[in-house]
C-alpha positions as CSV (number, residue, x, y, z in Angstrom):
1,X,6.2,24.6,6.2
2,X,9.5,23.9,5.1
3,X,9.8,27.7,4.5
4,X,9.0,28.1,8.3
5,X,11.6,25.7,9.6
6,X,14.7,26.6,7.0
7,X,14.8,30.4,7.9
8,X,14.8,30.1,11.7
9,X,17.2,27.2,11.8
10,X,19.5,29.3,9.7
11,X,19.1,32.0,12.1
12,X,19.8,29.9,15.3
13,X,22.9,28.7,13.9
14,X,24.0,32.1,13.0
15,X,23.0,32.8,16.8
16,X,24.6,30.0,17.9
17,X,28.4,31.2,16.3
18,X,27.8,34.8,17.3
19,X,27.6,33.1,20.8
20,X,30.4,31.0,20.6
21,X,32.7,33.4,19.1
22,X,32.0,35.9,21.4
23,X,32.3,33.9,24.4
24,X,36.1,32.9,23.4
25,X,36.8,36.1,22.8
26,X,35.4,37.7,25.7
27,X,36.4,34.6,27.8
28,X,39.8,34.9,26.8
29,X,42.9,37.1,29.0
30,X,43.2,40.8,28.4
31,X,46.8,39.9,26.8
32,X,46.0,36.6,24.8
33,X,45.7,37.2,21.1
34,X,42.2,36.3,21.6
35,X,41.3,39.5,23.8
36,X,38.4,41.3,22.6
37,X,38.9,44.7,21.3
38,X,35.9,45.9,20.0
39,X,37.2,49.4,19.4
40,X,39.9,49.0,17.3
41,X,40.5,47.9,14.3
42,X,43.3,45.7,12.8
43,X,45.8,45.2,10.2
44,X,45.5,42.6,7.5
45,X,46.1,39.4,8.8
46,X,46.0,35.5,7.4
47,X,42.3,35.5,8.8
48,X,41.1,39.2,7.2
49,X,38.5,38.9,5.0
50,X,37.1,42.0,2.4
51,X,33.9,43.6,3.1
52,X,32.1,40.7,0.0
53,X,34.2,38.1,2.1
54,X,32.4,39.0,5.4
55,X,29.3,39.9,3.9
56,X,28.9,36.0,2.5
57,X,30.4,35.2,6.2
58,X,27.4,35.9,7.9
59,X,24.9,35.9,5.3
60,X,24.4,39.9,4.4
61,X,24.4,42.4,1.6
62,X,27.8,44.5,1.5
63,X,25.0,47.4,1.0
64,X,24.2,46.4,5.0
65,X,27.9,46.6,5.8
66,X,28.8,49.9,4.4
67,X,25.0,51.4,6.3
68,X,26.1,49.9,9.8
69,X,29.5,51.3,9.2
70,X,27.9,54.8,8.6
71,X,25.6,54.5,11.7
72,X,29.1,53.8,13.8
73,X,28.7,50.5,15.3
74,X,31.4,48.6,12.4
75,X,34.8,50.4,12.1
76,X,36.5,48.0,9.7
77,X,40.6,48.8,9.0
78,X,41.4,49.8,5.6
79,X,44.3,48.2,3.4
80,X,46.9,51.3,3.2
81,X,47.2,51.0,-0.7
82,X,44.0,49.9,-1.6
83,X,41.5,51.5,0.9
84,X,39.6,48.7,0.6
85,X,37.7,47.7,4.3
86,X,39.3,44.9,6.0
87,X,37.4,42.3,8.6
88,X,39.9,41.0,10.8
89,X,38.6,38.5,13.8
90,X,37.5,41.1,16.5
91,X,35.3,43.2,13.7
92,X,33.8,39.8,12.2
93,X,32.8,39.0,15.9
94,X,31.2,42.5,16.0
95,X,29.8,42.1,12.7
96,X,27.7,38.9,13.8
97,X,27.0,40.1,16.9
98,X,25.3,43.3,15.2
99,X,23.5,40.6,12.8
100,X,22.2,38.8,15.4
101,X,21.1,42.4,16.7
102,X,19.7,43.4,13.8
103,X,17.9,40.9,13.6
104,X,15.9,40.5,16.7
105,X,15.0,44.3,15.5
106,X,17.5,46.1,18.1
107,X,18.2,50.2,17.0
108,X,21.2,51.1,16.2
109,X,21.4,53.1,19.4
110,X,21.0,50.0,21.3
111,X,23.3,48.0,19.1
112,X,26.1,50.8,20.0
113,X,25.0,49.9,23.5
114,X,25.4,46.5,23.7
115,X,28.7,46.6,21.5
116,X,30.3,49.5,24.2
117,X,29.6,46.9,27.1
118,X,31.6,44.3,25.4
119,X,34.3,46.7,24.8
120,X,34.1,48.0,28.0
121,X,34.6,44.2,29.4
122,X,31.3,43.8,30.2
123,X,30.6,41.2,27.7
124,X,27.2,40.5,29.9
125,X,25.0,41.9,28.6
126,X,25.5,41.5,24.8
127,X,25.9,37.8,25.5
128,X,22.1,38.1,27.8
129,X,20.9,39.9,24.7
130,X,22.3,37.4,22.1
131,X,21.0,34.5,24.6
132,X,17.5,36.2,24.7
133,X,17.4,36.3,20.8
134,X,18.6,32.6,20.8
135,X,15.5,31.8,23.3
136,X,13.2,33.7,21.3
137,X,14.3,31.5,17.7
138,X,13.7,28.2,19.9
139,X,10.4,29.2,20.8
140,X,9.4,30.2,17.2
141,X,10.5,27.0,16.0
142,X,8.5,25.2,18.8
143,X,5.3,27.2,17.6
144,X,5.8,26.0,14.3
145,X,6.7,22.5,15.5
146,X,3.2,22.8,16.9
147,X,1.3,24.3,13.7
148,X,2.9,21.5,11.5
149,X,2.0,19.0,13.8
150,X,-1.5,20.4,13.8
151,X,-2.0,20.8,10.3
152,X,-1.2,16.9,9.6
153,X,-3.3,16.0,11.9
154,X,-6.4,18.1,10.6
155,X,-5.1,16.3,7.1
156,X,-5.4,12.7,8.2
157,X,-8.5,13.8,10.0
158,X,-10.3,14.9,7.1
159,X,-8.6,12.6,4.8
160,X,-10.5,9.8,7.0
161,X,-13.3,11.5,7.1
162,X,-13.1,11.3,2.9
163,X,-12.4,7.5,3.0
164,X,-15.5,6.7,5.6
165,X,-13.7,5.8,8.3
């Protein structure tokens, strides 16, 4: 039971930052520091973090990272003498938003979709889809809310039934 409840509270909460980092971001003026730009990628910061780094961030393999780059929807900077990728604010907001994606089974296609809006300023409708999957993790812990419940009651049932009374 426990393995029910641990997985899909882990995923809300991962939800739950994609959500609030995206809605500062895409809340925030066009020429605050905070603006979203979804397309472009930045320079090294104090708040960067290496493709392992953001990997660990949001719970992923760096194998996942380097196949979402491929299919287009991460475009991490690169350190100019190391070449190593780079994850500065905006892409790690893209990166948990594409999680969250993934996770709720959304194509890539889709994903590129969704992400475009939010570039676009649209941020509507990855927010509705990021909501939805955030709906959809509260109802699946409710269902298995209900099934533990269920089960310990069929267990002091019977278990009374074993003691006669």
């Amino acid at each position: 039971m426990d393995g029910c409840h641990a997985p899909l509270h882990e995923q809300r909460l991962q939800v739950e930052r994609t959500l609030v980092s995206l809605r500062l971001m895409t809340g925030a003026a066009a020429d605050s520091p905070l603006a979203l730009d979804l397309h472009q990628p930045h320079q090294r910061g104090p708040r960067s973090l290496r493709i392992g780094e953001a990997a660990r961030d949001v719970g992923v393999r760096v194998s996942s990272l380097h196949s979402w780059e491929a299919q287009g929807v991460l475009r991490p900077a690169r350190d100019r003498e190391s070449g190593y990728r780079l994850y500065a604010r905006t892409q790690l907001a893209r990166l948990r938003a594409v999680k969250v994606l993934r996770d709720a089974s959304y194509s890539f296609d889709l994903i590129r979709a969704t992400l475009d809006e939010l570039g676009a300023g649209r941020p509507e409708v990855a927010l509705t889809a990021i909501e939805q999957r955030r709906e959809a993790l509260i109802r699946a812990r409710q269902q298995c809310a209900c099934a533990t419940a269920a089960f310990w009651s069929y267990v002091s049932e019977a278990s009374g039934r074993m003691h006669g009374e």
